[in-house]
TORVEX-23414 format. One record per residue (C-alpha): y, x, z. Coordinates in steps of 0.02 Angstrom, whole numbers, plus 50000, padded with zeros to 5 digits. Layout:
<pts>
YXZ...
</pts>
This chain:
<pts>
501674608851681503154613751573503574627151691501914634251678502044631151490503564640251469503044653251585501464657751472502414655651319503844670351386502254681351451501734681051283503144686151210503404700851332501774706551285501994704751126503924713551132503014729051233501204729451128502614731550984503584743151080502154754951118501324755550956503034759850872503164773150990501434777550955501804777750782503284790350794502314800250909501114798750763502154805750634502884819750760501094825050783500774824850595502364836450554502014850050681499964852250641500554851950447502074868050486500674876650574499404873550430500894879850316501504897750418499714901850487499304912550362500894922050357501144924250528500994943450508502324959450490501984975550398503184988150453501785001050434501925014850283501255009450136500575025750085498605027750176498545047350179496665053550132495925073350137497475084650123496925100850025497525115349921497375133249882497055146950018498415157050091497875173750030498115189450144499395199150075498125214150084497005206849929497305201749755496625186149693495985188249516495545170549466495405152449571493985139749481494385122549553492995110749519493295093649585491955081449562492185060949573490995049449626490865033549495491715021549604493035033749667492785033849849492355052649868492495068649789491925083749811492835102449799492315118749775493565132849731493015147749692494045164349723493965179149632494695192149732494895211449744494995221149914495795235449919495065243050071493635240250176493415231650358493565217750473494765205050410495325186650369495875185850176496165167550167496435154050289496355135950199497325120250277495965106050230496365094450372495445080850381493965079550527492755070450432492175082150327491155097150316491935113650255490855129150218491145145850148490045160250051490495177550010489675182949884488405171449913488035171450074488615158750193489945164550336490535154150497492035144250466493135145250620494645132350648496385135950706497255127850861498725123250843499505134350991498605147950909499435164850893498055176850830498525174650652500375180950614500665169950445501855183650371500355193850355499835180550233501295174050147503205172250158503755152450204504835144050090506315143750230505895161750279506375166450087508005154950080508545161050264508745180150171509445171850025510895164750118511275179850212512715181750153513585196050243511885200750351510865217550293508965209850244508405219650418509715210050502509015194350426507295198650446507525201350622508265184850683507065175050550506245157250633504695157850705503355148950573501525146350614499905138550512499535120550538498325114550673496345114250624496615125850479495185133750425495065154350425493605167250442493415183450482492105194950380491895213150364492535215450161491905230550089493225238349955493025231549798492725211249683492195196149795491865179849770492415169849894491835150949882492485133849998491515118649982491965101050050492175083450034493685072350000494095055350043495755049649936497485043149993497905023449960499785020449889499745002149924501544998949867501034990349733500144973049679498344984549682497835001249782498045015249665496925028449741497045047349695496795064849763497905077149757497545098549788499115106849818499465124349723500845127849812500015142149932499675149249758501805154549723501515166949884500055174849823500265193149798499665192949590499245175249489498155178349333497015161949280496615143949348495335136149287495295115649325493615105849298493525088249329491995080749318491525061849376489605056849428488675045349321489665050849161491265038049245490265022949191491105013249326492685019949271492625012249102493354995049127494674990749013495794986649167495545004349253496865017249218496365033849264497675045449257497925066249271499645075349284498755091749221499645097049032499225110648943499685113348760498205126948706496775113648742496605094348745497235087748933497295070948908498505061149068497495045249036496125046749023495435029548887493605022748892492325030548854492795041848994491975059548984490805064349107491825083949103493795088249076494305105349098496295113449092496415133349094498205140949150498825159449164500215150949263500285137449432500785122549307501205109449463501495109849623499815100449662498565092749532498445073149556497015063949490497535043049515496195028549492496985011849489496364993049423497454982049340497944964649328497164953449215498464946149097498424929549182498764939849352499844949049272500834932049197500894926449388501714943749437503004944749306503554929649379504374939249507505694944849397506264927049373506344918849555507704906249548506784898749381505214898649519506464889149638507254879549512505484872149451504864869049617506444859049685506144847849526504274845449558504334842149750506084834149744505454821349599503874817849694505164815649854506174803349719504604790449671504244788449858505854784349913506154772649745504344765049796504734763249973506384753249952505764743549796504274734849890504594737650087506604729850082505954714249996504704710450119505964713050262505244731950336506344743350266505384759250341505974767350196506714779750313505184787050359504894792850186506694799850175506854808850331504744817050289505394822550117506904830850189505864839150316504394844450216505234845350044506284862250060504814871150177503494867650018504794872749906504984890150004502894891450035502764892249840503464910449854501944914349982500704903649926500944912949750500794928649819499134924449938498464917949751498704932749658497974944349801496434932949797496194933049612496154951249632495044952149779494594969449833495784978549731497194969849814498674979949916499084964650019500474975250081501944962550060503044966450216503984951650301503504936250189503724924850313505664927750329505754918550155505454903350267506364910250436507964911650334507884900050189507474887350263509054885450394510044887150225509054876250092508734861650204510624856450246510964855750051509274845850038509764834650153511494830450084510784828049897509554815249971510784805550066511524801649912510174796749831509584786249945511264779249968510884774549749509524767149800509594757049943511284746749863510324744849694509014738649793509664728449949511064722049841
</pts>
């Protein structure tokens, strides 16, 4: 009876030594679990790279290339913005003069951009627009104008005669899908109008898109004679959308004879115009862009400052780490459990990653509180926590130590 006493009595306390055993393991198991779903809650939302440019290129256009056989009198651009700045819409009008009569092509126009329609009227009257392939060799550009390198090639012939130079110049050629048409041109005036839509390039390297178009003049310095421009830049609906007190609409255009504002303040005028007897710019740039609110703003200055941002967070997460650890070895040593380490060993592992996830949280915050004026072009965020956290948690882990070391003889002792 004693045997089967004792017997019962040691079962018991096997089962007891293993149900302890298992639910201990459990328990680390437990906390093992609870660490690894809380890093993925943490990085999922940064587990992306931008290596992409961070300039979104929209319609490319500019002024013809003019046929070295006419004169262009005058060029009328009249660009025309829809409200919320999503689209505008060209037309350039030449004035040109012809010295001679027949079959030719006197301008060929590198618009490139395949969503958009492009027509053209003579005088007007519409004429087929015809686009050039790239392996295209129909169209001899000299005929039109003289390249940039063509011009410096002579220039730095030193020793060469200009026939020797011209002979051995590089070969240079139109872009593909430029548009051209060929018309029989009595001698004489012509108008000579090109009408299309524009869809405008995104610089996202900063906090919000800044949107503008741009029309390049440059075809203009190769023009045979320059004598006016003429710039009009309307906007659709008078720019009532435009007239936020955080939009900055911009212009590079200057001109001294007539008002050309190059921001353009609230109320914004539904008509601007610039008139030049010279190309003032390479290429006229008209920018949209919203701006932070001052409290976004507040949040993005504090960029400027990040080891005050580390500083402040080490103190809030490391004094939070502090009271659990002084709570844990104030009330758990007395009663004999001393699990404190479970709070030590969590803050060291958790503590440095939140202190690193401030820098991304803080910049997933402000690109929410601007919504859909937000660049959310930010590059490799996630490296703040691939290689700071190898190098913060070490030093973490040593200041702890020694705190806990503080604690655990003021407490034990």
């Amino acid at each position: 009876m004693r045997l089967l006493t004792r017997f019962i009595v040691r079962q018991k306390s096997n089962v007891k030594n293993l149900m302890s055993s298992y639910f201990k393991g459990l328990t680390t198991h437990l906390y093992t679990l609870l660490a690894s779903v809380s890093l993925c809650l943490l990085l999922m939302p940064f587990c992306y790279a931008n290596m992409a440019s961070g300039i979104l290129e929209g319609t490319s256009a500019g002024s013809a290339y003019a046929s070295r056989d006419i004169d262009i009198l005058s060029e009328t651009i009249d660009i025309t913005i829809e409200p919320d700045f999503s689209q505008a819409e060209y037309q350039v009008t030449y004035q040109i003069y012809s010295p001679k009569s027949g079959t030719q092509i006197p301008l060929i126009f590198e618009v490139l951009d395949k969503n958009t329609a492009f027509s053209i009227q003579i005088d007007g009257q519409s004429v087929p627009v015809q686009t050039l392939d790239s392996d295209d060799t129909r169209i001899d550009p000299e005929t039109f104008y003289y390249p940039a390198e063509f011009i410096e090639t002579i220039n730095n012939a030193y020793n060469d005669s200009v026939n020797n130079a011209l002979n051995n110049k590089p070969e240079f050629s139109f872009r593909g899908d430029a548009k051209y048409f060929e018309v029989d041109l009595p001698q004489g005036e012509h108008t000579i109008t090109a009408h299309y839509h524009a869809y405008p390039t995104e610089n996202l390297n900063d906090w919000t898109i800044r949107y503008y178009y741009q029309y390049s003049l440059k075809p203009a310095q190769a023009w045979k004679s320059f004598d006016d421009l003429t710039v009009n830049l309307k906007f659709k609906g008078e720019g009532t959308a435009l007239n936020a007190d955080n939009v900055q609409v911009k212009s590079n255009l200057i001109n001294t004879d007539v008002e050309s504002p190059t921001t353009f303040t609230p109320p914004i005028k539904p008509h601007y115009q610039w008139h030049f007897n010279h190309i003032p710019t390479d290429a006229i740039e008209i920018s949209y862009q919203v701006m932070p609110s001052p409290m976004v703003q507040w949040l993005i200055d504090l960029d400027e400052h990040p080891w005050r941002n580390f500083v402040l967070s080490i103190i809030f997460f490391g004094s939070i780490h502090y009271y659990l650890m002084y709570l844990s070895r104030k009330h758990n040593c007395k009663k004999g459990l001393c699990r404190a380490n479970v709070v030590i060993w969590l803050g060291i592992i958790f503590v440095p990653l939140f202190v690193l996830s401030v820098f991304i949280w803080k910049v997933e915050l402000i690109d929410w509180l601007l919504q859909e004026h937000a660049s959310r072009f930010h590059g490799y965020i996630l490296l703040i926590i691939v290689f700071g956290y190898p190098l913060l948690m070490p030093c973490y882990l040593v200041a702890t130590l020694v705190v806990n070391s503080y604690l655990k003889r003021r407490f034990v002792a």
